[in-house]
C-alpha positions as CSV (number, residue, x, y, z in Angstrom):
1,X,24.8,-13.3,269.5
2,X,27.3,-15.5,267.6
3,X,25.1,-18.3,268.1
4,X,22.1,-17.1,266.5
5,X,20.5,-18.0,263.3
6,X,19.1,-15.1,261.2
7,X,18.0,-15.5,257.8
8,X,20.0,-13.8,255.1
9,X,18.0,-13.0,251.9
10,X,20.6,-11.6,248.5
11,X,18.1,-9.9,245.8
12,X,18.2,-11.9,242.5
13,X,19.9,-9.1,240.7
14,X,23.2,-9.6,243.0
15,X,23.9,-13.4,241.7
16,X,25.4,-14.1,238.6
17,X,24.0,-17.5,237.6
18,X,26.6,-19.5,235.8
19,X,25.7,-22.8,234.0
20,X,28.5,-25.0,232.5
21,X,26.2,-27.7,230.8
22,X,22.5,-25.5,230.6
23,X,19.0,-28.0,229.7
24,X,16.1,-27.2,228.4
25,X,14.1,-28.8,231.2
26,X,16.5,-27.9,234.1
27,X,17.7,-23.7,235.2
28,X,21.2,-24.8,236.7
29,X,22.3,-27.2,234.1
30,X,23.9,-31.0,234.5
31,X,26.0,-31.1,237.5
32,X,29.4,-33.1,236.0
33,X,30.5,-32.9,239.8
34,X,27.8,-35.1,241.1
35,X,28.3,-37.2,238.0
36,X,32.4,-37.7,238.5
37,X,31.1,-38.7,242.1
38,X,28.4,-41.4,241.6
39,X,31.2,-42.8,238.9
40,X,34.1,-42.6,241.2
41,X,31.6,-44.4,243.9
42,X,30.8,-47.1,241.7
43,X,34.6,-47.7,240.7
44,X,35.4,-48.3,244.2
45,X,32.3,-50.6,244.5
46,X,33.9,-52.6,242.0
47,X,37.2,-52.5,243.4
48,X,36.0,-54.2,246.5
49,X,33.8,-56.5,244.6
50,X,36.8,-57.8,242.6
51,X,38.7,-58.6,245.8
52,X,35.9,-60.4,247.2
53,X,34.8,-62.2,243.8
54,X,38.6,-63.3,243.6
55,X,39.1,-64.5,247.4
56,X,35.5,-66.3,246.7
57,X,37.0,-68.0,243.4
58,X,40.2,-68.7,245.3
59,X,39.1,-70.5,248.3
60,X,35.3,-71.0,247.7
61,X,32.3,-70.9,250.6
62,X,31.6,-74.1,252.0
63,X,27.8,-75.4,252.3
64,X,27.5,-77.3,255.5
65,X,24.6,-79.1,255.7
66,X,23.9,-80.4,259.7
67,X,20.1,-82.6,260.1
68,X,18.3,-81.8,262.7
69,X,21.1,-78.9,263.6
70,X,20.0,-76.3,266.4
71,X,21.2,-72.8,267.1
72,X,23.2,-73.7,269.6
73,X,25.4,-76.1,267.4
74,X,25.2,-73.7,264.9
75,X,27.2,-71.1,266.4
76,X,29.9,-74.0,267.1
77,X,29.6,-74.9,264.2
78,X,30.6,-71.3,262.8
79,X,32.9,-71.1,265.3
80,X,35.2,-74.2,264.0
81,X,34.9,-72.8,260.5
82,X,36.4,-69.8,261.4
83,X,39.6,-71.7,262.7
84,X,39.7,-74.4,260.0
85,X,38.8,-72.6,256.6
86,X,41.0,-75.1,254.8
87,X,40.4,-78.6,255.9
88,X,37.3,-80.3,257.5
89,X,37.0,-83.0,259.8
90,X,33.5,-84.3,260.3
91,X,30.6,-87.2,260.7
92,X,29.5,-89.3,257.8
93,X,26.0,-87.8,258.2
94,X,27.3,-84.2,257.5
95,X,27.8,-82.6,254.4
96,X,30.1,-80.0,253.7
97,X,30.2,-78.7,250.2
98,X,32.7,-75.9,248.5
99,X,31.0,-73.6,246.4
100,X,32.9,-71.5,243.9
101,X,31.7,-69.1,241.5
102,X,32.5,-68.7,237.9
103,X,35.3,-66.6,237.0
104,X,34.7,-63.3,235.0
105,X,36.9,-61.1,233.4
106,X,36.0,-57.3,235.0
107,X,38.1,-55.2,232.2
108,X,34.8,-54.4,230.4
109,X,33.1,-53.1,233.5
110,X,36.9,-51.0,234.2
111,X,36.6,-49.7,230.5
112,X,32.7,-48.4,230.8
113,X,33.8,-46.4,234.3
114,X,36.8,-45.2,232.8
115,X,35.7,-43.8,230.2
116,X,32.9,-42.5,231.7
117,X,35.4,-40.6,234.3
118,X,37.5,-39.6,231.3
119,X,34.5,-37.9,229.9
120,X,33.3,-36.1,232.5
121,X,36.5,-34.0,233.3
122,X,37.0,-34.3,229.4
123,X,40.8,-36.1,229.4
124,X,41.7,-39.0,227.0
125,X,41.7,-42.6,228.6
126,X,45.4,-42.9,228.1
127,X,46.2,-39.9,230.2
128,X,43.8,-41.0,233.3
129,X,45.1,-44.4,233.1
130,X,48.9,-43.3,232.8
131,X,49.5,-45.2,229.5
132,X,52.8,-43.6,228.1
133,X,52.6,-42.0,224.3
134,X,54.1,-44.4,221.9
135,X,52.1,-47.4,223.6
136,X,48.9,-46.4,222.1
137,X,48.0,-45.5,218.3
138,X,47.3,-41.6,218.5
139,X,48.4,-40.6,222.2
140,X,50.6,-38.0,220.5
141,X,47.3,-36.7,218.8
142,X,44.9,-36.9,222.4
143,X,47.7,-35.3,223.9
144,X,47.4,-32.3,221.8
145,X,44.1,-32.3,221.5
146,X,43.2,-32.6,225.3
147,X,46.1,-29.6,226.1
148,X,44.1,-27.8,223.1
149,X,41.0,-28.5,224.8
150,X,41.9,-27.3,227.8
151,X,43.3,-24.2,226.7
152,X,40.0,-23.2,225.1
153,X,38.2,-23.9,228.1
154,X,40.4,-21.6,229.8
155,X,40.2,-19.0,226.9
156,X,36.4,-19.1,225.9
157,X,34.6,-19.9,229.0
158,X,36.5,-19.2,232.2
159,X,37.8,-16.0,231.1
160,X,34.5,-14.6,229.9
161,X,33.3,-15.6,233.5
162,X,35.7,-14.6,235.4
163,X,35.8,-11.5,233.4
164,X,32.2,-10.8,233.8
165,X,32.5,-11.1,237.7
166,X,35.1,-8.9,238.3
167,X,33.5,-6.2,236.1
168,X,30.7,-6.2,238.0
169,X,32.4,-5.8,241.1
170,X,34.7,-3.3,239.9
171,X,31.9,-1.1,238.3
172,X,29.7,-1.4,241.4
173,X,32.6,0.1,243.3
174,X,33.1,3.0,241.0
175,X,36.0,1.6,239.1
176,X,36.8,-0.2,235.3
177,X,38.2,-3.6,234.1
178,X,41.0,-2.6,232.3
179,X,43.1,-6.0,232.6
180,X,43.8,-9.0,230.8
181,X,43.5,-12.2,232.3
182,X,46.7,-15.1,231.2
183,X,46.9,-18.3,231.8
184,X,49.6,-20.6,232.5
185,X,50.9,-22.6,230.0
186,X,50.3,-26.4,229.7
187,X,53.2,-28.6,230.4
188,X,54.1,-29.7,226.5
189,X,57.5,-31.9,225.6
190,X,60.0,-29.8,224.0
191,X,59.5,-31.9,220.5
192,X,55.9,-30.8,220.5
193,X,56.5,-26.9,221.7
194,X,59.4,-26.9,218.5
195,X,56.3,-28.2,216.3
196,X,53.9,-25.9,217.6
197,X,56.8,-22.9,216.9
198,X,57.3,-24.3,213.6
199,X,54.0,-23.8,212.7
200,X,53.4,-20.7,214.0
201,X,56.3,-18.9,212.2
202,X,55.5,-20.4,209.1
203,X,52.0,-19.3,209.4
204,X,53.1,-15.5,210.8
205,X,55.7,-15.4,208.3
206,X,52.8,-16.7,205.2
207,X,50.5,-13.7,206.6
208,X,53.3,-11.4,206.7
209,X,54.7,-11.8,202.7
210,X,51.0,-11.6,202.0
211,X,50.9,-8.5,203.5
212,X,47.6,-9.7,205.2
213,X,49.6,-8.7,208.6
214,X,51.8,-6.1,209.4
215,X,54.7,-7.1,211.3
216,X,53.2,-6.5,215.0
217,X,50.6,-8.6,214.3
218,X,52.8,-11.5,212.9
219,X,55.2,-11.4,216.2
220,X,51.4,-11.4,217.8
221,X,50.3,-14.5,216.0
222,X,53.4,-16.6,216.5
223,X,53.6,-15.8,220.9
224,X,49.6,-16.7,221.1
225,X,48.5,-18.5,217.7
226,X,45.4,-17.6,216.4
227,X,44.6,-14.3,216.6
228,X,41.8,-11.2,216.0
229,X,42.2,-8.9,213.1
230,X,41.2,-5.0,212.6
231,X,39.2,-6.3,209.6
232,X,38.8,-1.9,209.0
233,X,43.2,-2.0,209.3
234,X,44.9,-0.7,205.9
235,X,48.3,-3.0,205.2
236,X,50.4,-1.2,202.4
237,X,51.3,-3.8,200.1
238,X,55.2,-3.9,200.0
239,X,55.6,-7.2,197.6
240,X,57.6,-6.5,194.8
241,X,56.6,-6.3,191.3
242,X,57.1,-9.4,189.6
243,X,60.2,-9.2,186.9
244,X,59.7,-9.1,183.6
245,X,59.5,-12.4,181.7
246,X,63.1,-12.8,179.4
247,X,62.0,-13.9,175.7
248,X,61.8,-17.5,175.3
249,X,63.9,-19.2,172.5
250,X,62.0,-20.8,170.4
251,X,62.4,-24.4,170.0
252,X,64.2,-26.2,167.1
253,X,60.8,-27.3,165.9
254,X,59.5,-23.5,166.1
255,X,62.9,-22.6,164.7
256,X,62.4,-24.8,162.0
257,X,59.0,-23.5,161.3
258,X,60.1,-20.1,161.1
259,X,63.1,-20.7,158.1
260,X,60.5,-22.2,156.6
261,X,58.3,-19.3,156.5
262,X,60.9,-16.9,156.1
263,X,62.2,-19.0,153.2
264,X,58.6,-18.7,151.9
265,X,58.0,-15.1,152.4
266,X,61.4,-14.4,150.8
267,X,60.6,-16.5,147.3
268,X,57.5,-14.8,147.0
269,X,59.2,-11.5,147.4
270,X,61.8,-12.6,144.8
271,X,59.0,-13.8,142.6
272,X,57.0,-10.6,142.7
273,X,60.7,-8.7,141.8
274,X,61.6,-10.3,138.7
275,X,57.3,-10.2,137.7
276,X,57.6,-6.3,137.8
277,X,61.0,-5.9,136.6
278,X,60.0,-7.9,133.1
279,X,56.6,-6.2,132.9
280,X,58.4,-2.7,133.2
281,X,61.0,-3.8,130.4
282,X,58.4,-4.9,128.1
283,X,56.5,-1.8,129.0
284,X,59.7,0.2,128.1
285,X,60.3,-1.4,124.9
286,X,56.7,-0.8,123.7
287,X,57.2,2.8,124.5
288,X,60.5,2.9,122.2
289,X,58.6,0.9,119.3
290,X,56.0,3.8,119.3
291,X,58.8,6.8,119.6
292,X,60.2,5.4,116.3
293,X,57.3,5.2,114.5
C-alpha cells in the first residue's frame, strides 16, 4: 500500500556529512540558509513598517476623547472616522487630537540588513544593491574580488565535494572517477578579461624565460592561472650564455692617470740606462789604465 508509512533506517556509513561553516559546539555547522531567511524576514518587516511609519507621519492618528462615551457610540463614532479621515465636525465638549510621530531616517537600519545579507551569500553591497562600478570608490576591486571568491568556492570546496560523492558512488558500483569537473566562467567585462590575459601571459611568459616551466605548462598557466607543478620535473635550461663584456675605455681622468704613470715608468727606465751605461765606461776605462801599466 502506497498509503502506508514504514520507517526507513540508512546505516551511518552511507551518508556523507557535509558541513559548510563546522562549530565546535555544534556536528552540522551554522546554517547561512536559515540565517539569509530570518534577515530577509526582517527586511520585509521593515519595509512594511516604513510604509506605515510614513502614512502615520503623513496624516497622523487622531485621539478622540468622548465623556461619558458608550460602546454603542463608539462604534459610530469609528464608523464616521472611517469616512472623514481629513476633516472633523464635532461638539464643543469633544476633543479630537492628531497625533504624529517623529520622523526617522531608516537608512541605518537598511545598511545593518544589507550587509548582513551581503555577508551571508558572501557578495559586496554594491552588487546586491545594483550600484554601477564607477559610482563607488573600489567597485572595480569588489568586483574582482567577489568573481575571485566565487571561483574558489567553486574550485576548493564544491569540487572536492562533489568529487568525493561521485567517487563513492562510482566505486560502490565497481567503477573509477576518472573525470574532471569545469566550471563555467563568471560573466567579466571585456576590459577586465584583457587585464586578466595580460597578466597571465606576462606571468607564463616570466616562468617560461626562467625556464621554471616548460612550454606546456606556460600555455597551462595562462588558460587557468595559477597552477600545480611536478616539483620532481627536470626543465633543461635553454637561456643563453651571457656575452662577453667588450673592454671599457677608460676615462680621460684614468687616461690621464695612465700617461702619467707610463711617463714615470719610462724616466726611471731612462734613468737606470744612462746609470749603467756610465758605470760600464768608467769600468772599461779602469780596465785600460791597468792593461797599460
Amino acid at each position: 500500500d502506497v498509503n502506508q508509512e514504514k520507517d526507513f533506517w540508512i546505516h551511518p556509513d552511507r551518508v556523507i556529512h557535509i558541513a559548510r561553516d563546522p562549530l565546535p559546539h555544534k556536528i552540522f555547522g551554522n546554517s547561512v540558509v536559515n540565517l539569509l531567511r530570518n534577515i530577509i524576514k526582517s527586511k520585509v518587516n521593515i519595509d512594511v513598517a516604513c510604509g506605515e511609519i510614513l502614512s502615520w507621519f503623513s496624516h497622523g492618528v487622531f485621539d478622540i476623547t468622548i465623556p461619558g462615551l458608550e460602546e454603542e457610540e463608539k462604534k459610530e463614532w469609528e464608523r464616521i472616522a472611517a469616512q472623514h479621515p481629513g476633516a472633523w465636525i464635532h461638539r464643543e465638549d469633544i476633543e479630537i487630537k492628531p497625533i504624529n510621530p517623529t520622523a526617522i531616517d531608516p537608512q541605518s537600519f537598511y545598511e545593518y540588513v544589507v550587509i548582513n545579507i551581503a555577508a551571508a551569500i558572501i557578495m559586496p553591497t554594491h552588487l546586491l544593491t545594483g550600484v554601477q562600478v564607477g559610482k563607488v570608490t573600489g567597485a572595480e576591486i569588489g568586483f574582482a574580488d567577489y568573481y575571485r571568491d566565487v571561483k574558489d568556492i567553486q574550485e576548493l570546496e564544491d569540487t572536492p565535494l562533489i568529487e568525493k560523492l561521485y567517487k563513492n558512488i562510482l566505486e560502490s558500483r565497481g567503477r573509477t572517477w576518472k573525470y574532471e569537473i569545469k566550471w563555467n566562467q563568471i560573466y567579466v567585462d571585456e576590459l577586465a578579461e584583457a587585464e586578466i590575459m595580460e597578466k597571465r601571459v606576462n606571468a607564463a611568459e616570466k616562468a617560461l624565460n626562467s625556464s621554471f616551466v616548460d612550454k606546456a605548462e606556460a600555455r597551462d598557466m595562462f588558460n587557468k592561472g595559477q597552477i600545480k607543478l611536478d616539483i620532481n620535473k627536470k626543465i633543461k635550461d635553454k637561456r643563453p650564455l651571457p656575452a662577453p663584456q667588450p673592454p671599457q675605455k677608460p676615462s680621460v681622468a684614468e687616461q690621464d692617470l695612465y700617461q702619467h704613470q707610463l711617463d714615470t715608468v719610462e724616466k726611471a727606465m731612462i734613468k737606470k740606462r744612462k746609470e749603467n751605461i756610465k758605470r760600464e765606461k768608467k769600468l772599461g776605462e779602469e780596465v785600460l789604465k791597468e792593461q797599460d801599466v
